[in-house]
C-alpha positions as CSV (number, residue, x, y, z in Angstrom):
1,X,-8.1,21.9,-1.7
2,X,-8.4,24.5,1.1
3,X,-7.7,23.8,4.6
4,X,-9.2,25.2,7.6
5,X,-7.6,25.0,11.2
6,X,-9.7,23.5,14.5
7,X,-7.7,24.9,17.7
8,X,-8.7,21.8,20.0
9,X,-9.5,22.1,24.0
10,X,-6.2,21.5,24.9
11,X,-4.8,24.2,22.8
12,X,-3.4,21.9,20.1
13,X,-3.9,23.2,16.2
14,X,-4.8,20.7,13.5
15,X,-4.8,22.1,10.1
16,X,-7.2,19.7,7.9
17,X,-8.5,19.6,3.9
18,X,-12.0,21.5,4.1
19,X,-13.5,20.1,1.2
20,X,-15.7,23.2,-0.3
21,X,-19.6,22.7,0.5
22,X,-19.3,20.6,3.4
23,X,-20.0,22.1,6.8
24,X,-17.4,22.9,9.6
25,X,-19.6,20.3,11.5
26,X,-19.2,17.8,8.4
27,X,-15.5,18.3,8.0
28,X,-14.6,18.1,12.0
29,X,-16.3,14.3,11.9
30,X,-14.3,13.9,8.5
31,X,-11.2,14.4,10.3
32,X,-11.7,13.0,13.9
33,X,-12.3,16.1,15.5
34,X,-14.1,16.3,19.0
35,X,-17.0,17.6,17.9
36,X,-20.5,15.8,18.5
37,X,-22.7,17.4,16.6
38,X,-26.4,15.8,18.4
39,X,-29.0,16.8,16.2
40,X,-26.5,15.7,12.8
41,X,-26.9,19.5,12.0
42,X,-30.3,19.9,11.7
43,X,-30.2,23.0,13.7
44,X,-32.0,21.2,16.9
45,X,-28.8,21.7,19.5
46,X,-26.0,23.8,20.3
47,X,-23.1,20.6,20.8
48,X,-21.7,21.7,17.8
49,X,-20.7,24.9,18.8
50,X,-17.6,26.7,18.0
51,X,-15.8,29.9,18.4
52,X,-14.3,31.5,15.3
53,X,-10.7,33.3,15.4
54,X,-11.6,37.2,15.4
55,X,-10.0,37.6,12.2
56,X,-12.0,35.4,10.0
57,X,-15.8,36.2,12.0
58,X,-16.7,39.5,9.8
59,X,-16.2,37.0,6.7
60,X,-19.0,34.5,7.7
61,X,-22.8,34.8,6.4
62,X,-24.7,36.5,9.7
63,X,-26.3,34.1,11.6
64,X,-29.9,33.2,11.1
65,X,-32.6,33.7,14.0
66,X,-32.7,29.9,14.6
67,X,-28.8,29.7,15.2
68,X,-28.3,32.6,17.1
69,X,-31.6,31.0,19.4
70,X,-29.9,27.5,19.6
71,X,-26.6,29.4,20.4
72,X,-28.0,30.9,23.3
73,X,-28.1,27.7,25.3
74,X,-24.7,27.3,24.4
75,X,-21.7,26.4,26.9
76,X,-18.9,28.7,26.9
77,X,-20.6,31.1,24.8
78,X,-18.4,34.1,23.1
79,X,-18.7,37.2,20.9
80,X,-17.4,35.3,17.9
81,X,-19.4,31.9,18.5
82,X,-21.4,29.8,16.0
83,X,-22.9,26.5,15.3
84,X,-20.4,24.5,13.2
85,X,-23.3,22.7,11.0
86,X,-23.8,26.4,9.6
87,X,-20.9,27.3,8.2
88,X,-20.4,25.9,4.5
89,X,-16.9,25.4,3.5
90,X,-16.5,28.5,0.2
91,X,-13.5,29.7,-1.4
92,X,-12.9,32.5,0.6
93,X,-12.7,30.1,3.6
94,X,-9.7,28.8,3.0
95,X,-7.6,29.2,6.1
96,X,-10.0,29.5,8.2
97,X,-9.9,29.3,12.2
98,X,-12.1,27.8,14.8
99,X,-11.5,26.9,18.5
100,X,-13.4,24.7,20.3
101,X,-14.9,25.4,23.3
102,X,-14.2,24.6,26.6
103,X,-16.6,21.8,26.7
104,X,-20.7,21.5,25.5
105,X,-24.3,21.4,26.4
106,X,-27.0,18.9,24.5
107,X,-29.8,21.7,25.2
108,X,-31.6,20.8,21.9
């Protein structure tokens, strides 16, 4: 099963099972993780905003229009940000890093 690491708010890391096809979104409620997620990831907010670890960003699909628009009215907004109901769980995920940020915005 691969595993992916949230980095929570108050610098803590919790390395979770990422079940493959489920979203980053999907797998943070799976696991408890602080993450609200408004619109249920129908790409209508930015509260499930997160900000990927440098070294796994060039790995990810490019964002679509509509996600980099909804990321705009993000809080906390960095060069490595994205909306965790867009990122699908693949092989080459495993080990994957993601921080949340320092708090979020229901702008949807």
């Amino acid at each position: 099963m691969p595993k992916m690491t949230f980095v929570e708010r108050d610098g803590k890391r919790r390395e979770v099972e990422a079940p493959l096809g489920l979203s980053v979104l999907e797998i943070a409620h799976k696991h408890g993780v602080d993450i609200e997620g408004a619109c249920e990831g129908s790409l209508a907010c930015s509260t499930c905003h997160v900000i990927v670890d440098g070294s796994w960003f060039g790995k990810l699909e490019t964002p679509t229009e509509d996600e980099e628009d909804m990321l705009d009215l993000a809080f906390d907004l960095q060069e490595t940000s994205r909306l965790g109901c867009q990122l699908i769980m693949t092989p080459k995920l495993d080990g994957l890093v993601v921080k949340l940020p320092a708090g979020s915005r229901n702008a949807g």
